[in-house]
C-alpha positions as a LaTeX table, in Angstrom:
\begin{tabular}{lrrr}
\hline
Residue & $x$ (\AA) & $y$ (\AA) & $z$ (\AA) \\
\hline
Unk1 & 113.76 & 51.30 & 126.83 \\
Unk2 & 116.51 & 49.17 & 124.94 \\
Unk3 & 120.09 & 48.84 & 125.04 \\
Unk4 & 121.17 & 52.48 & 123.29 \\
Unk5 & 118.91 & 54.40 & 125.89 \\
Unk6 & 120.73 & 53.12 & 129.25 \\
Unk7 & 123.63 & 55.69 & 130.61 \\
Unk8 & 127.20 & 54.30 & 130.09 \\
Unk9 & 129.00 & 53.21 & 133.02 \\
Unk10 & 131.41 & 56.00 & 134.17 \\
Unk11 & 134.35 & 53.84 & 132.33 \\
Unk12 & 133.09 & 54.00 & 129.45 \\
Unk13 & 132.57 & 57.99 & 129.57 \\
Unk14 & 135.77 & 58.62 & 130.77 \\
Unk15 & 137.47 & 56.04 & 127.63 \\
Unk16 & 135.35 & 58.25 & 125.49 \\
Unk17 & 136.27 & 61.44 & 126.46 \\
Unk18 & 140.28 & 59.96 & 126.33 \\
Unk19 & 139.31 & 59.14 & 122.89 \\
Unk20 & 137.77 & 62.57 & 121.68 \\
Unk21 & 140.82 & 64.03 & 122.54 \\
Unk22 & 143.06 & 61.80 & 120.38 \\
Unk23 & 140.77 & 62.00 & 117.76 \\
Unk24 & 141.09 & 65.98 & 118.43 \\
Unk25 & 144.60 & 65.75 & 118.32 \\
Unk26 & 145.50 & 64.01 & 114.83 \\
Unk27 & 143.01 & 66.56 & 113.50 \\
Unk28 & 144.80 & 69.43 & 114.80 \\
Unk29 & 147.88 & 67.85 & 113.71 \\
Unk30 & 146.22 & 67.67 & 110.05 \\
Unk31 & 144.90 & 71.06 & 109.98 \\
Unk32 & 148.71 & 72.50 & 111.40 \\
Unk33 & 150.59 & 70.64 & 108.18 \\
Unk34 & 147.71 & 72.09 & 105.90 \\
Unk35 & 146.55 & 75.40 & 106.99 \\
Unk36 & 150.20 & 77.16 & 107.14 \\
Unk37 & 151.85 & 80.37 & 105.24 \\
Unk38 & 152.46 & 79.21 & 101.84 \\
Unk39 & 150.83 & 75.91 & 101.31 \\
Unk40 & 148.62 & 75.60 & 98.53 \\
Unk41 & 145.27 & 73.46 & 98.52 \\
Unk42 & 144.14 & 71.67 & 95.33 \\
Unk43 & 140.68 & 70.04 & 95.06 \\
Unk44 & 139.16 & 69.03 & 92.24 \\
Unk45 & 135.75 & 66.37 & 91.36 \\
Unk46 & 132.81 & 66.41 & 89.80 \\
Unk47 & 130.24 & 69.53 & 89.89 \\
Unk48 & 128.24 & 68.82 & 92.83 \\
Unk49 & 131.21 & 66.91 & 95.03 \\
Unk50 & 130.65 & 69.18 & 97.63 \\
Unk51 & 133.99 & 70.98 & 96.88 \\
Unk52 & 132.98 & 74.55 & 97.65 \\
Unk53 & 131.05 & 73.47 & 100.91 \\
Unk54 & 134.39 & 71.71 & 102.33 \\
Unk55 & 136.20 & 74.87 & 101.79 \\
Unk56 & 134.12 & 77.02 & 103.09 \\
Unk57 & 133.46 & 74.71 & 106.37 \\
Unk58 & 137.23 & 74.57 & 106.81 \\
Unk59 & 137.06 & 78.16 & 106.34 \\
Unk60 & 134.43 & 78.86 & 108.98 \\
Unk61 & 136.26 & 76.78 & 111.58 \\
Unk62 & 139.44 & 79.04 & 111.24 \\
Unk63 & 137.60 & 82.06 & 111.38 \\
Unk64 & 135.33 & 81.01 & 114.32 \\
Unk65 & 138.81 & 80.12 & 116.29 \\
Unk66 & 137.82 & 76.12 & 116.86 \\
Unk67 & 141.32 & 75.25 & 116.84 \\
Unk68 & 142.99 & 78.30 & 118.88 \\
Unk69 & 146.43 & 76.60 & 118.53 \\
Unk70 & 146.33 & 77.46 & 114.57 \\
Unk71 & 146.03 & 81.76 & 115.36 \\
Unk72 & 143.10 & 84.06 & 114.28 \\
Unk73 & 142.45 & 83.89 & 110.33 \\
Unk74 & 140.82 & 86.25 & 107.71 \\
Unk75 & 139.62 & 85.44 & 105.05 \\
Unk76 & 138.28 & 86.90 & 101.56 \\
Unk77 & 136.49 & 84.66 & 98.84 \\
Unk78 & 134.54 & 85.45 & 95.99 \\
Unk79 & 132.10 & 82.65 & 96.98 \\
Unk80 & 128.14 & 84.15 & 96.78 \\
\hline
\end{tabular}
């Protein structure tokens, strides 16, 4: 057993619970400026940047409602 397999002391799971939900919160403040009638995203890089994977995972998370505060979503792409 080292260090990394020991429990944290019930401050430390509290201060990181505190801290998922800042770190939830400037995301959802992110995704609110972004993801809102009339914006327009731009990406652009190299072939193989991982472009089309980003938008569909941003995609996936409005669809499967993982941030209720931004409404339901549909959406149609001609990704295969």
């Amino acid at each position: 057993m080292n260090e990394y397999d020991e429990e944290p002391p019930e401050w430390d799971a509290e201060n990181r619970k505190r801290m998922g939900k800042i770190k939830r919160d400037v995301i959802l403040k992110y995704y609110q400026k972004v993801f809102r009638p009339g914006a327009l995203m731009v990406t652009s890089g190299r072939r193989g940047g991982g472009k089309t994977h980003s938008a569909i995972s941003f995609a996936q998370m409005l669809v499967n409602g993982t941030y209720p505060e931004l409404g339901k979503w549909r959406i149609a792409t001609n990704v295969i």
